[in-house]
DRENTORMI-643475 format. One line per 3 residues: for each residue x negated, y negated, z negated of N, C-alpha, C, O. Coordinates in pm, 1 decimal, decimal comma. Each point is the difference from the previous one (the first is absolute). Example, Ala and Ser with C-alpha at 12.3 -4.5 7.8 and 13.67 -1.06 7.14 Angstrom:
2
-1319,0:569,0:-780,0:89,0:-119,0:0,0:-90,0:-120,0:0,0:-103,6:1,9:-66,5 ~ 138,6:-106,9:138,5:-82,0:-119,0:-6,0:77,0:-109,0:-73,0:-50,9:-110,8:-16,9
//
This chain:
180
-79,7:119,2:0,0:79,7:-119,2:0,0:-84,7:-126,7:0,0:28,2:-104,6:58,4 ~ -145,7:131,5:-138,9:-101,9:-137,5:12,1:-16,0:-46,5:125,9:20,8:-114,6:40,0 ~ -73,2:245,3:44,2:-62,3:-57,1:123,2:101,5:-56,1:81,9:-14,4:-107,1:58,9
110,2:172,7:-54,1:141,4:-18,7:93,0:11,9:-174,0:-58,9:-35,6:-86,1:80,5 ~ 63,0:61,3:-157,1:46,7:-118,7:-93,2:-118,2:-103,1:42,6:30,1:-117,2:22,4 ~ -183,6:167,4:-9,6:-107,8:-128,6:32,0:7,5:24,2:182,2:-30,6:-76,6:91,4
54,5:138,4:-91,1:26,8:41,2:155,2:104,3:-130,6:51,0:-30,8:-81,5:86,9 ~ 135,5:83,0:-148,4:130,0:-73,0:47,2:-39,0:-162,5:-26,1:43,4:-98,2:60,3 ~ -140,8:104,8:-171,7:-36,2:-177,1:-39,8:-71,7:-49,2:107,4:23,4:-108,6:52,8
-164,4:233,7:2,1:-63,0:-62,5:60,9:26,1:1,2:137,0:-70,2:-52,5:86,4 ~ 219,8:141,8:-62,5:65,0:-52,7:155,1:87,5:-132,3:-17,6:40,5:-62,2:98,2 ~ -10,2:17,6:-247,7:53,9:-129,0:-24,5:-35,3:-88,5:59,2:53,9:-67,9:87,4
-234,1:62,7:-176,1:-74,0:-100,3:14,5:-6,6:-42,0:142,8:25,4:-111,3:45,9 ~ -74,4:248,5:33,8:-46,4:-56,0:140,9:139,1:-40,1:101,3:-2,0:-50,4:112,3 ~ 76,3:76,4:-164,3:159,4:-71,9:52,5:15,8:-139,6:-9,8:36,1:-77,0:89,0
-78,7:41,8:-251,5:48,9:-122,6:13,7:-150,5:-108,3:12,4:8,3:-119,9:-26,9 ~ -143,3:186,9:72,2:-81,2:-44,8:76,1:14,6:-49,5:95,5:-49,7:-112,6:3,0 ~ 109,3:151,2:105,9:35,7:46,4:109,2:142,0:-143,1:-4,0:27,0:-82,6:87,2
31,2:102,5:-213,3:102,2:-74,0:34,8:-47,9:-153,1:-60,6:79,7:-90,0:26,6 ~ -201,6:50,4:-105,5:-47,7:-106,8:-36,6:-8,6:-68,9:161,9:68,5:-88,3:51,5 ~ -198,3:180,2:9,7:-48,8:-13,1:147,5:91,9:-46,0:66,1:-3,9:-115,5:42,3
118,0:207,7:-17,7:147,1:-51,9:117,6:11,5:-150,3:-72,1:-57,7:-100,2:42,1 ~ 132,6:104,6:-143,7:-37,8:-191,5:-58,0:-36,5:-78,2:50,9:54,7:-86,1:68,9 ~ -223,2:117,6:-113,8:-72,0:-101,9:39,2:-14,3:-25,5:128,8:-28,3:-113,7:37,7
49,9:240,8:68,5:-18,8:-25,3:160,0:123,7:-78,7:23,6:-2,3:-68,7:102,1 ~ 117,5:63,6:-179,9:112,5:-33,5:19,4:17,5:-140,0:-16,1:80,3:-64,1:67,9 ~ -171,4:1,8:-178,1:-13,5:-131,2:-50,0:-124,7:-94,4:123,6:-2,0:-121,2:21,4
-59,9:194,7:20,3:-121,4:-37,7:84,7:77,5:-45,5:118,9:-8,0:-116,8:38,2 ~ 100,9:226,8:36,1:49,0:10,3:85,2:168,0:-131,9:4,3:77,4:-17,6:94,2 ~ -76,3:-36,2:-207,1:97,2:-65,5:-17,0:-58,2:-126,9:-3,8:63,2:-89,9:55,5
-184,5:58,8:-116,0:-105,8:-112,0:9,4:10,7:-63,4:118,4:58,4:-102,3:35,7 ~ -161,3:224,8:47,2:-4,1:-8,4:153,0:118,9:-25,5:38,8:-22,8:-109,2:52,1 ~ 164,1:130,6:-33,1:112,6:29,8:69,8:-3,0:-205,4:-38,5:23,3:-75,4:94,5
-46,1:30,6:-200,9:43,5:-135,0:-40,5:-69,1:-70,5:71,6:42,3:-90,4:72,0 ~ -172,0:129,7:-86,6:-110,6:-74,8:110,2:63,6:-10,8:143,8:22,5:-114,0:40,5 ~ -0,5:188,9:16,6:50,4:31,0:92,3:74,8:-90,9:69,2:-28,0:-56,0:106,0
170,0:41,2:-205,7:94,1:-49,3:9,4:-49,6:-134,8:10,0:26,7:-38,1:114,0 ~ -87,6:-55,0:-179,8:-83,7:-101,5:-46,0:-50,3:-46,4:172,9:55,0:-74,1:81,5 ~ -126,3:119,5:-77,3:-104,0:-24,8:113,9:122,0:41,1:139,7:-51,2:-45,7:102,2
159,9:99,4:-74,5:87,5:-48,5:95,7:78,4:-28,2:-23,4:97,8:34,5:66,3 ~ -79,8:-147,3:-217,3:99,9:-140,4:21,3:-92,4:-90,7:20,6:31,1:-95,5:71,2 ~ -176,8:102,7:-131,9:-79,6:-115,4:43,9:-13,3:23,5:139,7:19,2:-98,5:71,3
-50,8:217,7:-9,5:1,7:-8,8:158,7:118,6:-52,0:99,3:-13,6:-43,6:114,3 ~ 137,4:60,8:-191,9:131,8:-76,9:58,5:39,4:-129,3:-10,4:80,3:-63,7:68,3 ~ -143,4:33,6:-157,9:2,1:-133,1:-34,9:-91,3:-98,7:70,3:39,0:-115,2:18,8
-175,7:161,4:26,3:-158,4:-29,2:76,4:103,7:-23,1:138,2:15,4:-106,3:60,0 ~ 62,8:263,7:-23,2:35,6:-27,9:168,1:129,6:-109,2:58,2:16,0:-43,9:113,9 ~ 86,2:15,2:-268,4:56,2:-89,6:5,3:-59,6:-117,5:12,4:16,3:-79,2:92,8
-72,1:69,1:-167,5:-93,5:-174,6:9,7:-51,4:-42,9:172,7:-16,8:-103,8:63,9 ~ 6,0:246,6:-40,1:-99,4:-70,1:94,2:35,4:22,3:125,0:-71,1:-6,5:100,3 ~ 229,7:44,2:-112,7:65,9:3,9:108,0:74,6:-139,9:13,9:44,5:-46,9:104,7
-40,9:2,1:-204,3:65,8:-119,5:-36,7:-47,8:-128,7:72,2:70,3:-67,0:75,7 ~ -208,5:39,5:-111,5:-98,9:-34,5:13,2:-53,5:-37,3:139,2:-54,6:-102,8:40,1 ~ 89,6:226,4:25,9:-67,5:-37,3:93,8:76,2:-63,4:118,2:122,2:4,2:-14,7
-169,8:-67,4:139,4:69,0:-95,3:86,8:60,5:42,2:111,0:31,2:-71,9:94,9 ~ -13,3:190,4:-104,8:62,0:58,1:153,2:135,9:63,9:-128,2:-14,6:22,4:-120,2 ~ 114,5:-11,1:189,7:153,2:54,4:-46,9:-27,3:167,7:26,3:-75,2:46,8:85,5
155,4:26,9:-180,2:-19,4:127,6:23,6:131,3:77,6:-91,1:34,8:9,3:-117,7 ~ 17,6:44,6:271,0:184,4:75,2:-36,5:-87,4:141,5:-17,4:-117,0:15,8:34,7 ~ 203,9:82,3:-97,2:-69,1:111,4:-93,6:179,4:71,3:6,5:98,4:-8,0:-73,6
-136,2:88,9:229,5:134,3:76,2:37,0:12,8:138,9:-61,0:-81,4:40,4:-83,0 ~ 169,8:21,8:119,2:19,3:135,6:-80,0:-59,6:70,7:124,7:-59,6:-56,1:92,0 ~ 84,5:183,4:-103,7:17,4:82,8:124,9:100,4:-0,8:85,0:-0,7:44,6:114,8
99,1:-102,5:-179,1:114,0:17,1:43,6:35,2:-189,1:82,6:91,6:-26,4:77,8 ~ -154,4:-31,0:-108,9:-32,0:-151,1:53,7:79,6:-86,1:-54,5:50,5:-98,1:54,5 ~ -35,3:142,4:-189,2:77,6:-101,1:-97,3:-111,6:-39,3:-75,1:-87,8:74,1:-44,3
99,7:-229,2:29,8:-76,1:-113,9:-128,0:-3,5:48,7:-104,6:106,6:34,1:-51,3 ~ -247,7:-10,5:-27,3:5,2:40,6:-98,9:-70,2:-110,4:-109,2:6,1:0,4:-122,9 ~ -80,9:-102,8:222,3:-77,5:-80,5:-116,2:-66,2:-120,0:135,1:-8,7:19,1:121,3
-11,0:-82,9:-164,6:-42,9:-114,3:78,5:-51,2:-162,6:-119,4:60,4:-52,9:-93,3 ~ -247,9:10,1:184,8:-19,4:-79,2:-103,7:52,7:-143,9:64,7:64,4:-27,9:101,1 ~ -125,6:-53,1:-213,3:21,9:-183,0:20,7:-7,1:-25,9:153,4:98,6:-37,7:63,4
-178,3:52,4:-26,7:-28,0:-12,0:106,3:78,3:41,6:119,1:-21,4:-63,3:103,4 ~ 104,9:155,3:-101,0:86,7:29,5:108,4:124,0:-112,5:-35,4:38,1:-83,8:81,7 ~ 20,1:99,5:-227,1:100,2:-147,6:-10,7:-34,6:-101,9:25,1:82,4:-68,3:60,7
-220,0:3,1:-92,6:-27,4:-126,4:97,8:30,8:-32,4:102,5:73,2:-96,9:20,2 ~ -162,8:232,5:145,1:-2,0:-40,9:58,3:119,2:23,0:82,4:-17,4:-69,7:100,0 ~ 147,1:140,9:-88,3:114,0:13,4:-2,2:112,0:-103,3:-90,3:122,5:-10,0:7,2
-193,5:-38,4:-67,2:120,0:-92,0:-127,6:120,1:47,3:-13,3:106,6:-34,4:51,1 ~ -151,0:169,0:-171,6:127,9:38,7:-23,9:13,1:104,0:-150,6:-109,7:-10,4:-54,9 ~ 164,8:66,8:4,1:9,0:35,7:-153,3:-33,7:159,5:40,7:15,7:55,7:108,6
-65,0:-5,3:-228,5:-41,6:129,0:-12,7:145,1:129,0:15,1:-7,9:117,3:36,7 ~ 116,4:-187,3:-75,5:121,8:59,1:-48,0:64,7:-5,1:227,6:72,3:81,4:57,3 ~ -140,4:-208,0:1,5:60,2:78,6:163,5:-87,9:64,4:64,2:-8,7:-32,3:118,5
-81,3:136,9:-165,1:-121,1:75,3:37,9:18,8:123,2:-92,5:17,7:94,7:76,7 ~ -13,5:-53,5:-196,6:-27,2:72,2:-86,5:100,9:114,2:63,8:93,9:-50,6:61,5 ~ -94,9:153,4:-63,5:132,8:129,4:-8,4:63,2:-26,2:141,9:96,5:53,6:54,4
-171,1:-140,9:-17,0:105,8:-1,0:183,3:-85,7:73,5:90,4:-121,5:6,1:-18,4 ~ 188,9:58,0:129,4:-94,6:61,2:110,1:-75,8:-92,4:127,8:52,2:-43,9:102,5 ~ -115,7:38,9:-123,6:-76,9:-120,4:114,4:54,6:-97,6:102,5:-3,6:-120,7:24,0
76,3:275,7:43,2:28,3:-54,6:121,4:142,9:-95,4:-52,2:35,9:-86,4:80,1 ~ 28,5:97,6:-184,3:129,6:-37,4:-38,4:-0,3:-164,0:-80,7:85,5:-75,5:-46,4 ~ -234,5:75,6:62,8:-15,9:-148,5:-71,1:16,8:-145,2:107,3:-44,1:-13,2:114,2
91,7:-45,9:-163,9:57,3:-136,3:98,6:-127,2:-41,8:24,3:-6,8:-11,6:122,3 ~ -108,0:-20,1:-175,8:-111,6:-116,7:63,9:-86,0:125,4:98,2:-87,2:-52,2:69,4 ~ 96,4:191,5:-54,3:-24,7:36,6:88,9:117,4:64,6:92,3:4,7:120,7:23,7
90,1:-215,8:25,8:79,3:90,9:72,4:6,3:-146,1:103,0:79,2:-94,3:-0,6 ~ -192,7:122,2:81,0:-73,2:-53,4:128,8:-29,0:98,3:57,0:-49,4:102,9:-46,2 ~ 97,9:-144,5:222,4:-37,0:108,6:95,6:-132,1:31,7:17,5:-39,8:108,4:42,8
-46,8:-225,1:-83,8:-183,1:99,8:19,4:-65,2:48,8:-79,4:-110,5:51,0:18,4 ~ 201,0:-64,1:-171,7:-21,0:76,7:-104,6:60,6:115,9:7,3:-36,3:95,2:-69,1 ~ 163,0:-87,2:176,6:53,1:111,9:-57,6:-49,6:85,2:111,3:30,1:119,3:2,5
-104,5:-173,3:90,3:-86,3:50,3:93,4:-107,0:104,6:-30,5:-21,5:113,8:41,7 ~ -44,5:-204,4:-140,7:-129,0:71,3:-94,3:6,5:102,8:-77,9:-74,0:91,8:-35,4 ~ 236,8:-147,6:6,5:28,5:140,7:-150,6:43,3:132,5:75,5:19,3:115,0:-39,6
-11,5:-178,0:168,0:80,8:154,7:98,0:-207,4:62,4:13,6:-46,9:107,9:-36,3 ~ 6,2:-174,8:72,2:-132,9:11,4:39,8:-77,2:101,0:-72,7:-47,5:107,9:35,5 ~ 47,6:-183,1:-166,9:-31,1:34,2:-133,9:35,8:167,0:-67,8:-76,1:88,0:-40,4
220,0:-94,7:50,4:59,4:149,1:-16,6:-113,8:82,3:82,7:-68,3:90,9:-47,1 ~ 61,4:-147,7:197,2:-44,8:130,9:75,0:-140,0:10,0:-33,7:-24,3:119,5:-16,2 ~ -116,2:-215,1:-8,4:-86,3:-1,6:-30,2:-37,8:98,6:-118,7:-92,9:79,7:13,3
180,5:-89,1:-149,0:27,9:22,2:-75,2:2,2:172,2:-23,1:-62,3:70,4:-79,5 ~ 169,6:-34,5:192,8:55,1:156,5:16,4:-152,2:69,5:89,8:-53,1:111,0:2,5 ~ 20,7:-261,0:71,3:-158,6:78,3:96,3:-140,8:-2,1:-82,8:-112,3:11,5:49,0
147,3:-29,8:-192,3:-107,4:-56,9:-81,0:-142,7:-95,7:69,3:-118,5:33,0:2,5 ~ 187,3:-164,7:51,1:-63,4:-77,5:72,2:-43,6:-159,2:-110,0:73,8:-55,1:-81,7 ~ -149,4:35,3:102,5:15,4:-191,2:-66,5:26,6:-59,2:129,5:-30,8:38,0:113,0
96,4:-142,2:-155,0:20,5:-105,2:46,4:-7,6:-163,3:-23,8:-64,2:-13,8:-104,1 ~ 83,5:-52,7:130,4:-7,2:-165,3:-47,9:-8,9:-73,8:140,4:-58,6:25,9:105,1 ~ 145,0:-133,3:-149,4:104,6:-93,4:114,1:14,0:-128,0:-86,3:6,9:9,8:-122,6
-1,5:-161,1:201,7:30,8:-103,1:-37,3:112,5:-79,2:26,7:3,0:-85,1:88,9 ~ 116,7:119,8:-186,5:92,3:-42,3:67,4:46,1:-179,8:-35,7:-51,6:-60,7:-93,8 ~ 132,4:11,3:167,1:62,6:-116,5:-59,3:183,5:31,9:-51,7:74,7:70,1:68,2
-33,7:-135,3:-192,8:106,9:33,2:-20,2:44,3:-84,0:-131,6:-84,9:-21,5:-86,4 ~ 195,5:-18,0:73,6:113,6:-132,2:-117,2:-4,7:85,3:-144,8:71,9:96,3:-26,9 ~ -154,4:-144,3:-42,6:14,1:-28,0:-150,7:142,6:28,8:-28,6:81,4:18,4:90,5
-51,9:-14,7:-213,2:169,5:11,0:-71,0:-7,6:-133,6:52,5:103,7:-23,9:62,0 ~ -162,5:-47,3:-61,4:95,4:-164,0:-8,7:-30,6:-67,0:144,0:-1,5:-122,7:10,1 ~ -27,3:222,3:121,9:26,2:-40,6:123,3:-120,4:-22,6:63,7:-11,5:14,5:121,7
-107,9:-59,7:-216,0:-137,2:-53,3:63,9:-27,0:127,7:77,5:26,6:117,8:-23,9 ~ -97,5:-188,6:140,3:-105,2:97,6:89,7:-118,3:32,8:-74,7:-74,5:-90,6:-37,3 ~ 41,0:253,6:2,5:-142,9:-18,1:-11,4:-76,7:140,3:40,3:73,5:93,5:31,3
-168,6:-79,2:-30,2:-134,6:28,1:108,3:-29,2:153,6:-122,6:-63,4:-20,5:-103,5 ~ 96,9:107,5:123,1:-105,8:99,9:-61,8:-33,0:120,9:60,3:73,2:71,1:68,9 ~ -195,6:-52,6:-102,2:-70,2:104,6:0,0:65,0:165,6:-55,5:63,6:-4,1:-105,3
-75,9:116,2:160,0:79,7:118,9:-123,6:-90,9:104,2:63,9:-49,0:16,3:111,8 ~ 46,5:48,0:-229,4:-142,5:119,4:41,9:92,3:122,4:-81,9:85,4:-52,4:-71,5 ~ -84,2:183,2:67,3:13,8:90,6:-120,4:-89,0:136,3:-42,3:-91,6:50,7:64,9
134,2:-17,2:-164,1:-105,7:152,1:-64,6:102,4:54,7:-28,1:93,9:-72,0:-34,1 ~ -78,0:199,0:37,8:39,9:125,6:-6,6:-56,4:70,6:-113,5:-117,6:32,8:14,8 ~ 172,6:-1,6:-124,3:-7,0:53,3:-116,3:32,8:158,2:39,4:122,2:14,9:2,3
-180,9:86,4:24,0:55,4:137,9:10,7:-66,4:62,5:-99,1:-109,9:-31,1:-46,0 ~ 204,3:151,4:3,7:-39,2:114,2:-64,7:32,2:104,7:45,9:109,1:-10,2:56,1 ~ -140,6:84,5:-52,8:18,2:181,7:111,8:85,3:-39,7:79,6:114,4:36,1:-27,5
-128,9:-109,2:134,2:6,4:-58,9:84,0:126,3:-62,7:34,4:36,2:-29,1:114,0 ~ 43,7:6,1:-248,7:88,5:-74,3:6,8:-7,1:-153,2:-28,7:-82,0:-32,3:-85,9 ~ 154,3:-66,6:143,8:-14,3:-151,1:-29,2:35,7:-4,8:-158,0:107,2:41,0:-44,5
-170,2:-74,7:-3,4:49,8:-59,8:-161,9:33,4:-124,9:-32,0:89,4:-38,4:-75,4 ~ -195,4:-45,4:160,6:27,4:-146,3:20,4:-44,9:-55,4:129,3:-66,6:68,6:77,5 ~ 117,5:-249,7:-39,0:-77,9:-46,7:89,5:-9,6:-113,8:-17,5:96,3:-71,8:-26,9
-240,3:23,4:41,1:7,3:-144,9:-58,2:-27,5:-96,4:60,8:-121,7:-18,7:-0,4 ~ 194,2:-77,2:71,5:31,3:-153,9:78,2:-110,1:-85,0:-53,9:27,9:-62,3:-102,4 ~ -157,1:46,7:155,5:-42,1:-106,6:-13,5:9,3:-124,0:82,7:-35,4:-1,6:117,9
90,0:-117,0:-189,7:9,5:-129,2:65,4:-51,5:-111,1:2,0:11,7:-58,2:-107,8 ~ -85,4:-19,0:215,7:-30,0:-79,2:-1,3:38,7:-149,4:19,5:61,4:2,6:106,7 ~ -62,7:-97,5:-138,9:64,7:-104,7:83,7:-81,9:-57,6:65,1:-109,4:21,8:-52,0
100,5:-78,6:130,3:-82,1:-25,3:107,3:88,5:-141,4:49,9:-58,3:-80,4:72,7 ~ 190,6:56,1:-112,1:2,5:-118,1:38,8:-58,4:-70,7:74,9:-4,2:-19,5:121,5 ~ -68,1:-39,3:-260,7:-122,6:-125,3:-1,0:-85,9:39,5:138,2:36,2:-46,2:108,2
-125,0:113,7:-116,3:-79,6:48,7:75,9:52,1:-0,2:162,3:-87,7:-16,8:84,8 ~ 215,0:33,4:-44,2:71,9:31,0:111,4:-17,9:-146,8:51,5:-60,4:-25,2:104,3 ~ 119,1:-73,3:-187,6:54,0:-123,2:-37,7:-155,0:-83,5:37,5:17,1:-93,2:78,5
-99,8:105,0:-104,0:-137,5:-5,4:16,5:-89,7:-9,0:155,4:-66,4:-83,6:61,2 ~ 124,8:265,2:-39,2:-84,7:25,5:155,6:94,0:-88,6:104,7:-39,6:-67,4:95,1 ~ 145,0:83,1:-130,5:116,0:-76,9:110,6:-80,2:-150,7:11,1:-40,0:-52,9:103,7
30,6:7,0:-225,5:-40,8:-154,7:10,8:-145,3:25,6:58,7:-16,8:-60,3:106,0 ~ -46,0:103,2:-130,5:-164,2:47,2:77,1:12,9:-8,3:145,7:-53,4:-82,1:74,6 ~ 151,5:203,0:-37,3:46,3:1,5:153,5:27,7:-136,1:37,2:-69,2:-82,3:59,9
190,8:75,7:-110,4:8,0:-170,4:64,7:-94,9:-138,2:68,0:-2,4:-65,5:104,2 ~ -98,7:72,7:-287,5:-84,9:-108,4:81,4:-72,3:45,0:65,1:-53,5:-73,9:82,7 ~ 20,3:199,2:-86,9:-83,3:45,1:121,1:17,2:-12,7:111,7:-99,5:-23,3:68,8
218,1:32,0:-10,6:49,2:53,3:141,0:114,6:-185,0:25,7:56,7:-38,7:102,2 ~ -62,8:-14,2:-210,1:74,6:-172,2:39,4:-100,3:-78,1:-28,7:-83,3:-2,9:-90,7 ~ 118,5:-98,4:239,9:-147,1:-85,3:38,4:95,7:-161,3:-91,9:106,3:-42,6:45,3
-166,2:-11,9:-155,5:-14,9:-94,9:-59,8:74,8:-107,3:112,8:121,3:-5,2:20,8 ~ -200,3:-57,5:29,1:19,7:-118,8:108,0:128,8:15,4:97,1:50,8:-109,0:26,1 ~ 1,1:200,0:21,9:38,6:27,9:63,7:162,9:46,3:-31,7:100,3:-23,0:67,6
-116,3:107,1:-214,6:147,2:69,2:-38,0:21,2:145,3:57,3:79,2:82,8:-44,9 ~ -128,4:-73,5:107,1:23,1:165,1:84,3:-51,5:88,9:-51,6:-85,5:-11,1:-87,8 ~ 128,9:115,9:133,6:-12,9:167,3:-113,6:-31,6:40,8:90,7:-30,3:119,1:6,9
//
């Protein structure tokens, strides 16, 4: 009975060895899991900023080509609220429902389905009617080879348009004269 009896303690012991160990791997592993967590809200937070931040507009579609997020910069250069962009499907939004936008977005689909890039400069009315000049490029977010996302980068180019035109001009109109 002794041995049976130190027998059973010392399969105790190494049980709840074993179960100190699971613990502590358990506590390590929960550390880490916090770290973790830590370092991709600071990383979500890093890619917010600096999407924000930066000077070209950028729509952030689904797969499915519904708005999922869009920064400052696209409401600027459109002049218009986050709430007539957010949860709508692209093509269904009023400041792009222009025939050479809706040109692009036909374009776009197919580029898209041919896993192609593209980028085009179109001209087209702000929410509040102005003409203006941009640039649109996109990336393709895939995973096993499905679209997950696609992302509209925009430029405005306005200015710049607004610019070469006046360049052309005095170039090619003789001062003295008035003629183009």
């Amino acid at each position: 009975m002794i041995s049976r009896e130190s027998k059973l303690k010392e399969e105790f012991n190494t049980e709840r060895k074993k179960l100190k160990n699971l613990i502590g791997d358990i506590e390590r592993s929960s550390e880490k899991h916090g770290l973790l967590e830590e370092a991709l809200r600071e990383s979500q937070e890093k890619y917010k900023a600096l999407i924000d931040v930066i000077p070209f507009g950028i729509i952030e579609l689904d797969g499915n080509g519904l708005v999922i997020n869009v920064n400052k910069q696209v409401l600027s250069i459109f002049n218009c609220k986050q709430k007539d962009l957010i949860g709508k499907y692209l093509k269904s939004i009023d400041i792009f429902n222009n025939i050479e936008i809706r040109n692009y977005f036909d374009f776009l689909d197919y580029t898209v389905s041919e896993k192609r890039q593209f980028s085009t400069e179109l001209e087209l009315p702000d929410k509040s009617g102005n003409s203006i000049c941009i640039e649109l490029n996109y990336y393709i977010h895939k995973q096993d080879n499905d679209i997950k996302s696609v992302y509209i980068i925009i430029n405005n180019i306005t200015e710049r348009k607004r610019i070469e035109d006046e360049v052309k001009y005095l170039r090619f109109h003789d001062q003295l004269t008035g003629l183009f």
